[in-house]
C-alpha positions as CSV (number, residue, x, y, z in Angstrom):
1,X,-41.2,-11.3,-26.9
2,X,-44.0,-11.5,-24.4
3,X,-42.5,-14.5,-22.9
4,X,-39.3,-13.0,-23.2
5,X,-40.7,-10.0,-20.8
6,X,-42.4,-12.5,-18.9
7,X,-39.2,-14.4,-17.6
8,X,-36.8,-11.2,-17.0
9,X,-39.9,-10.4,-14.6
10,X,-40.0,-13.4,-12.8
11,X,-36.1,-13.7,-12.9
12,X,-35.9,-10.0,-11.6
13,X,-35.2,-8.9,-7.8
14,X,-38.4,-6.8,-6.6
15,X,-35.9,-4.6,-4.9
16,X,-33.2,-3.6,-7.3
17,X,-35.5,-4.3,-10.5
18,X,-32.5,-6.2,-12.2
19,X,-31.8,-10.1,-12.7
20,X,-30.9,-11.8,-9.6
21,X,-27.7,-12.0,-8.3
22,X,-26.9,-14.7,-5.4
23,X,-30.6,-15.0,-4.5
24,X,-31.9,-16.0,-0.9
25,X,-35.3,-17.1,-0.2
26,X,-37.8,-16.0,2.9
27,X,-39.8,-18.0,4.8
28,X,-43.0,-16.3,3.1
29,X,-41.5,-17.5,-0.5
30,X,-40.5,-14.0,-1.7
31,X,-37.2,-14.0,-2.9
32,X,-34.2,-11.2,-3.4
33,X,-30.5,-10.5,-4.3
34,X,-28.8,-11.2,-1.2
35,X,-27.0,-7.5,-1.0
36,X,-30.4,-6.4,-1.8
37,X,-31.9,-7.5,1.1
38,X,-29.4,-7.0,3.7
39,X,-29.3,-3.4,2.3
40,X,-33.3,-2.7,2.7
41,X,-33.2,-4.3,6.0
42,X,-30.2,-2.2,6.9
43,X,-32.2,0.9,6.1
44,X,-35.4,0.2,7.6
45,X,-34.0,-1.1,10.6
46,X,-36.7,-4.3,10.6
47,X,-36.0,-8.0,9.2
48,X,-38.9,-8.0,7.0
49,X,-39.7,-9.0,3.8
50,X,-40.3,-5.8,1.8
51,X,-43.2,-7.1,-0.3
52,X,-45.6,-8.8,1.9
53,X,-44.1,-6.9,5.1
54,X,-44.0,-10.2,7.1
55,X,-41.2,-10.3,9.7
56,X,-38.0,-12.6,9.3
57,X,-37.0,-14.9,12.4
58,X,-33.4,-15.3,10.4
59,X,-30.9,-12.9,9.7
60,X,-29.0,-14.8,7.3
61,X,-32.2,-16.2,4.8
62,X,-31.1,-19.5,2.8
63,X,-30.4,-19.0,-1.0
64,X,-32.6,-19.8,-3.4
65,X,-30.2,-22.4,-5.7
66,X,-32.3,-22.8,-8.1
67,X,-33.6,-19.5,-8.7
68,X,-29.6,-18.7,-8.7
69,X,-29.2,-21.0,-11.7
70,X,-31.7,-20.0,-13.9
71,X,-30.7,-16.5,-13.2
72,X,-27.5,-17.0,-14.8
73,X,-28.5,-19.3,-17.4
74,X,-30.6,-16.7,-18.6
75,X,-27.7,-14.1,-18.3
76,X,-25.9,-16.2,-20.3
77,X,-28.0,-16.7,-23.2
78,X,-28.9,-13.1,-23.1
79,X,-26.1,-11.6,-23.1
80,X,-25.8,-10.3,-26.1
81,X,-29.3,-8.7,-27.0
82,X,-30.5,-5.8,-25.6
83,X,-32.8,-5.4,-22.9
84,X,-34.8,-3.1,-24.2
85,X,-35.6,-4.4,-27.6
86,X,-33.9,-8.0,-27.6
87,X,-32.3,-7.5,-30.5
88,X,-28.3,-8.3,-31.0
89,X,-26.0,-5.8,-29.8
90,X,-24.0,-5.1,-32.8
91,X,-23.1,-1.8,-32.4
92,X,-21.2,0.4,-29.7
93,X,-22.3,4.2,-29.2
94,X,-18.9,6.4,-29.0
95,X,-20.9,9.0,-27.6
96,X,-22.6,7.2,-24.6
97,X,-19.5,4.3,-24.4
98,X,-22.4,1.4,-24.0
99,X,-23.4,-1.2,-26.7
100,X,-26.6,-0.7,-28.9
101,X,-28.6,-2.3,-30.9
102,X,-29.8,-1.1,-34.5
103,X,-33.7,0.3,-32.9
104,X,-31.0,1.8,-30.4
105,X,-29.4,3.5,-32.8
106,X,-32.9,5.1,-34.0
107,X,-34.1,5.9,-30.6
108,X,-33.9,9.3,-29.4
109,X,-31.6,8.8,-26.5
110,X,-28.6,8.2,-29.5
111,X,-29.7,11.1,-31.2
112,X,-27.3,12.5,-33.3
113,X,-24.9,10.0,-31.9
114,X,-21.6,8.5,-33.3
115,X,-21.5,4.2,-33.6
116,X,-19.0,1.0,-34.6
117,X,-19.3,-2.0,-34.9
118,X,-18.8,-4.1,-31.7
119,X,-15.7,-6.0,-33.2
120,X,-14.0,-2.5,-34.4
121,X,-14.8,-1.0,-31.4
122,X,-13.4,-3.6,-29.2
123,X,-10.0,-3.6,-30.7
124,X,-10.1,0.6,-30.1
125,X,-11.1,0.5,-26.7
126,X,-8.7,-2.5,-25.7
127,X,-5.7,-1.0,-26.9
128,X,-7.0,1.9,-25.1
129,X,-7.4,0.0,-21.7
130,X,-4.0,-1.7,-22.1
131,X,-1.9,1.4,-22.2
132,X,-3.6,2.7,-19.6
133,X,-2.7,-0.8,-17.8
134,X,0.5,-0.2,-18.5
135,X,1.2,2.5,-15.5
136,X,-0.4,0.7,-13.2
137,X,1.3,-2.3,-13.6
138,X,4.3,0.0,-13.0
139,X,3.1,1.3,-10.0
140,X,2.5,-2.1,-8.5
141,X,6.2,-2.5,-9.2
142,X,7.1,0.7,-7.4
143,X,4.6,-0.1,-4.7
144,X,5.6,-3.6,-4.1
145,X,9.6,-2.8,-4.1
146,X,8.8,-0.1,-1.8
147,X,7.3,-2.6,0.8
148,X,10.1,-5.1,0.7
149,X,12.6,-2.1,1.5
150,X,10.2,-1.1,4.2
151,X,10.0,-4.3,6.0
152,X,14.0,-4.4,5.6
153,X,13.8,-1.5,7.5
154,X,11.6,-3.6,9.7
155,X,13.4,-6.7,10.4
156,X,16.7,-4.0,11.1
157,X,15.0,-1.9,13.9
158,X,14.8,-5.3,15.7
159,X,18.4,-5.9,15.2
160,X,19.5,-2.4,16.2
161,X,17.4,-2.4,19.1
162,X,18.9,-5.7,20.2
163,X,22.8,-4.2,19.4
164,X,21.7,-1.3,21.1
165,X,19.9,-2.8,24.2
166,X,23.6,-4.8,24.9
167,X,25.2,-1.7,24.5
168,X,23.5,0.4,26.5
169,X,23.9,-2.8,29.3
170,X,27.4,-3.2,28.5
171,X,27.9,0.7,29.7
172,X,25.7,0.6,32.4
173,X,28.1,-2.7,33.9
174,X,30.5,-0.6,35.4
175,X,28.4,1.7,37.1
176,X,26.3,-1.4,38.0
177,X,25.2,-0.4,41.7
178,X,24.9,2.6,41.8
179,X,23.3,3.5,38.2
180,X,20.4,0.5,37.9
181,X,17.6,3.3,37.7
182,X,19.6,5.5,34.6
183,X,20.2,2.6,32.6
184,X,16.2,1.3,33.3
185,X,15.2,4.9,31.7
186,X,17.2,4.5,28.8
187,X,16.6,1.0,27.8
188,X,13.2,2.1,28.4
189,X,13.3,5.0,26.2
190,X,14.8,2.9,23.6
191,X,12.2,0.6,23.4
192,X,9.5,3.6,23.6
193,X,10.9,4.6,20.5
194,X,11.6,1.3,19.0
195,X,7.8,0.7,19.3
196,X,6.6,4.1,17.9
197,X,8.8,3.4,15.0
198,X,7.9,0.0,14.9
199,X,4.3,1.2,15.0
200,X,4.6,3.9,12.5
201,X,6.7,1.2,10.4
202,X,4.2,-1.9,10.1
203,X,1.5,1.5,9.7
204,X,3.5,2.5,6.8
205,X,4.0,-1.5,5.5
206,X,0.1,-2.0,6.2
207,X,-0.8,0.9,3.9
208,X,1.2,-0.2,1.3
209,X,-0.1,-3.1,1.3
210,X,-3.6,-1.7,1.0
211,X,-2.1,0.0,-2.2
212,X,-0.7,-3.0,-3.8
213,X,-3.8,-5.3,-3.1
214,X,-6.0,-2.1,-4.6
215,X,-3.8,-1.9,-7.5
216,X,-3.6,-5.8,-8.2
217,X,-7.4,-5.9,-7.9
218,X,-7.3,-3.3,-10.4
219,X,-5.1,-4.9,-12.6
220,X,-6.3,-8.9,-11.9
221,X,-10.1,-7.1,-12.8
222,X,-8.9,-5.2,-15.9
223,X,-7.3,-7.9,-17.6
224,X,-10.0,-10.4,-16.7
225,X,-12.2,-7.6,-18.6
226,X,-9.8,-7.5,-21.7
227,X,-9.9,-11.7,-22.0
228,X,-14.2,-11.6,-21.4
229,X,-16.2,-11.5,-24.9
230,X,-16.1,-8.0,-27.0
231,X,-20.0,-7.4,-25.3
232,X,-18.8,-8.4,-21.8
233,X,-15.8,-5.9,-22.1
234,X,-17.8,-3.3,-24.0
235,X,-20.7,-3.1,-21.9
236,X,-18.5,-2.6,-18.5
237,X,-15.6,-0.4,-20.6
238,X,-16.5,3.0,-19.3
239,X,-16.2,1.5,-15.8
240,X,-13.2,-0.1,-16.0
241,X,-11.1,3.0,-18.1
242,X,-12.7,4.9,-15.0
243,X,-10.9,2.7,-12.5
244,X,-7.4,2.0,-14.4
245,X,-7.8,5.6,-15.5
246,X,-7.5,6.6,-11.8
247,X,-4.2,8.2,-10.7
248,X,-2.0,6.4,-7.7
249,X,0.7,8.0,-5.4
250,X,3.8,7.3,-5.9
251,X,5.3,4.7,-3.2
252,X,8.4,6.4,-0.9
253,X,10.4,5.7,1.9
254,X,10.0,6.9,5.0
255,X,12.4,9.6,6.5
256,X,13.7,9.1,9.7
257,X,12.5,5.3,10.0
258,X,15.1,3.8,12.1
259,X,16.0,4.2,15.6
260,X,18.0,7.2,16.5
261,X,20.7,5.0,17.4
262,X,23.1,8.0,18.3
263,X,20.3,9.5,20.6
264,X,21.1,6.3,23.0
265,X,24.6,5.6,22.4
266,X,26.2,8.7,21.5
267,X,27.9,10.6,24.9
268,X,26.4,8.2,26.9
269,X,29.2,7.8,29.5
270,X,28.9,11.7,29.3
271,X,26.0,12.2,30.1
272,X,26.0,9.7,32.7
273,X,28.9,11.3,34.4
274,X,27.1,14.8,35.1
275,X,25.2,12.7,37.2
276,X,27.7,10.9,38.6
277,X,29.9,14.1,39.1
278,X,32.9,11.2,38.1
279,X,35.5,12.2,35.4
280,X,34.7,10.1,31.7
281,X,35.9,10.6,28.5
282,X,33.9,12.7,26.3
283,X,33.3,12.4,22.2
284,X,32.4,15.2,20.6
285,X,32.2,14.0,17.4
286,X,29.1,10.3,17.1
287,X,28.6,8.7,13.9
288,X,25.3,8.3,12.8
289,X,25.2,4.2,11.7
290,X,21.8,5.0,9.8
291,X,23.9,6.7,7.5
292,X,26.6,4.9,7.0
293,X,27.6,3.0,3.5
294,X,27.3,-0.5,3.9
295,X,31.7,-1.1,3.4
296,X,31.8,1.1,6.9
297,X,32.1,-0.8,9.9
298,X,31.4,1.8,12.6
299,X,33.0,0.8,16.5
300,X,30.4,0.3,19.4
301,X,30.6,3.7,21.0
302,X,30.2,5.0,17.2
303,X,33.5,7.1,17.5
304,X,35.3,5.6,14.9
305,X,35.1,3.9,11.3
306,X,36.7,1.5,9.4
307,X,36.5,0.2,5.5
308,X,35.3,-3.8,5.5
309,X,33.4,-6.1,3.7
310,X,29.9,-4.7,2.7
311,X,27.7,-5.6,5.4
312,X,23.2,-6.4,4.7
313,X,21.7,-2.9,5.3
314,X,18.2,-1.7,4.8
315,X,18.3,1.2,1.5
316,X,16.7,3.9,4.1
317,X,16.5,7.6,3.0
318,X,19.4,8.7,4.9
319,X,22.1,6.3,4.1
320,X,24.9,7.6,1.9
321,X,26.8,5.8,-0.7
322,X,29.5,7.0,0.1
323,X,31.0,8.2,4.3
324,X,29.3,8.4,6.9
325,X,27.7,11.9,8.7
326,X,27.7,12.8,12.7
327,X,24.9,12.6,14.3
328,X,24.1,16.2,14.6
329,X,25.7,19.3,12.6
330,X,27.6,21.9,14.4
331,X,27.2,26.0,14.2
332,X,28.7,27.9,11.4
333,X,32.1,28.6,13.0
334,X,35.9,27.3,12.6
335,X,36.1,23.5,14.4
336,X,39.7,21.7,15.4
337,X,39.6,18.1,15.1
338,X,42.1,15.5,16.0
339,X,41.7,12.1,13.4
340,X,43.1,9.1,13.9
341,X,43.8,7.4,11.0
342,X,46.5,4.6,11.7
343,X,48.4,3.2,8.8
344,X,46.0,3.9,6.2
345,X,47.1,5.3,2.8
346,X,43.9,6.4,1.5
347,X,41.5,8.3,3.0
348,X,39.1,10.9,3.0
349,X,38.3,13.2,5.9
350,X,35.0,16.2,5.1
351,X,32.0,17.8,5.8
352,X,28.3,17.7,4.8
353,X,27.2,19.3,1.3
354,X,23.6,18.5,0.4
355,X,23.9,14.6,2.0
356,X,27.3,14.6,0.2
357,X,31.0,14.2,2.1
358,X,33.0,17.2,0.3
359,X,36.5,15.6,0.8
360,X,39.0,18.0,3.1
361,X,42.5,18.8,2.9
362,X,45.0,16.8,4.9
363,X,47.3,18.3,7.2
């Protein structure tokens, strides 16, 4: 035993007083844990060596390979007796959740304290950690189908400020001479927003994918700890059910994501022509494409709607399954509309109800 305490003191770090881990060596011979080091240096703001005080000329100090391999040889082969009395861990305290030894067990820190054997309670506290996986694992399925919606709704704020932008140009072409600086400050306008979004987009992506790479960690660590030996797993269980135990969010969608679309489009020739003081039509009704059910095929100036094949749309918040909204609602008052709907047999004409279309009468 003496030589047994002997080695776990010269195999110990001076700093953390535990066996070394990823050991670098000083130019004086004294040798720490890496982390160690960095973190006393950190503290005391001076590169020296915190036994014999003498100063380092390196900042990163080589490691000390071979100290770094008996380390973990001896980790190995002592894994499984105590460090206090060296005797086998055979026995698991439910009270403290850390594996003991049978002096442990007599000591007065377990006083009064409930055991099992290692094996028994390694089957308990697995089945334990594995429905407690069990969420989690969920929640990385949430969280990862969340970002691959998201970054749909990425990739589709590119192409709908790219339809827009020709839009917007396409208008602007017939009052080419004399309109150059209106259709500059909507273009620009659209892009301001297009970035914002675009910003608050790859902010929203980039946090999920913080989530997801927490979460895997999580997971990747706890499952590495369920296939380690029953001493391994039980002496780092009450960590692990700590972290796995730990509630996530839920993953959502943002609201509002995509480009206000109508904002740009919607009126536009209207709005240009109160500048203008020039006679254009005027739409008082402008579909809102971010809404729209992907069989909808909405026109260019977003006036009007027709049934067609179902077209690649991101699953954002506001889209319906069903019909398309407006852009904007009106006041609480009685509205005539005039609705062209061609040869058509079937079709449905309402208004909004809780995100719904509540089918009208026809007349």
């Amino acid at each position: 035993m003496a030589d047994a305490s002997s080695l776990v003191n010269d195999l110990s770090c001076s700093v953390c007083c535990d066996i070394f881990n990823d050991p670098v060596i000083l130019s004086c011979s004294h040798s720490f844990c890496k982390g160690c080091l960095q973190s006393w240096w950190r503290q005391n703001q001076e590169q020296q060596c915190p036994l014999c005080k003498r100063r380092s000329s390196r900042t990163e100090p080589p490691r000390n390979i071979a100290l770094k391999n008996l380390s973990e040889a001896f980790q190995r082969e002592n894994a499984d007796l105590c460090p206090l009395h060296g005797e086998k861990l055979k026995l698991f305290c439910r009270d403290d959740l850390e594996t003991a030894c049978v002096i442990c067990r007599h000591s007065e820190k377990h006083a009064n304290h409930r055991f099992l054997p290692v094996d028994e309670a390694a089957t308990i506290h697995r089945e334990a950690i594995q429905k407690l996986l069990k969420p989690q694992k969920e929640k990385l399925n949430d969280f990862v189908e969340t970002k691959r919606k998201c970054e749909d709704i990425a990739a589709h704020i590119d192409v709908q400020t790219a339809h827009t932008e020709r839009q917007i140009q396409k208008e602007f072409e017939k009052f080419h001479q004399f309109l150059q600086d209106e259709e500059k400050s909507r273009i620009t306008a659209l892009r301001g927003e297009k970035k914002l979004k675009g910003q608050k987009m790859k902010k929203d992506i980039e946090e999920l994918s913080k989530q997801i790479e927490t979460i895997s960690h999580t997971v990747t660590e706890t499952e590495q700890q369920l296939g380690a030996g029953d001493i391994s797993f039980l002496k780092k269980f009450k960590a692990t059910r700590e972290k796995v135990a730990q509630p996530r969010p839920s993953p959502a969608l943002p609201q509002g994501a995509l480009l206000d679309v109508a904002k740009h489009l919607g009126n536009l020739a209207y709005a240009v022509w109160k500048k203008l003081e020039e006679n254009v039509s005027y739409s008082p009704v402008i579909l809102d494409p971010n809404t729209a059910s992907s069989d909808l095929h909405l026109s260019e100036d977003l006036t009007s709607v027709r049934c067609g094949a179902r077209q690649q749309l991101p699953e954002n918040p506001e889209r319906l399954k069903y019909g398309v909204l407006g852009s904007r609602s009106h006041e609480s008052r009685t509205y005539t509309w005039e609705v062209e709907v061609g040869d058509s047999s079937q079709w449905e004409l309402g208004c909004r109800d809780d995100k719904q279309i509540s089918p009208g009468k026809e007349r």
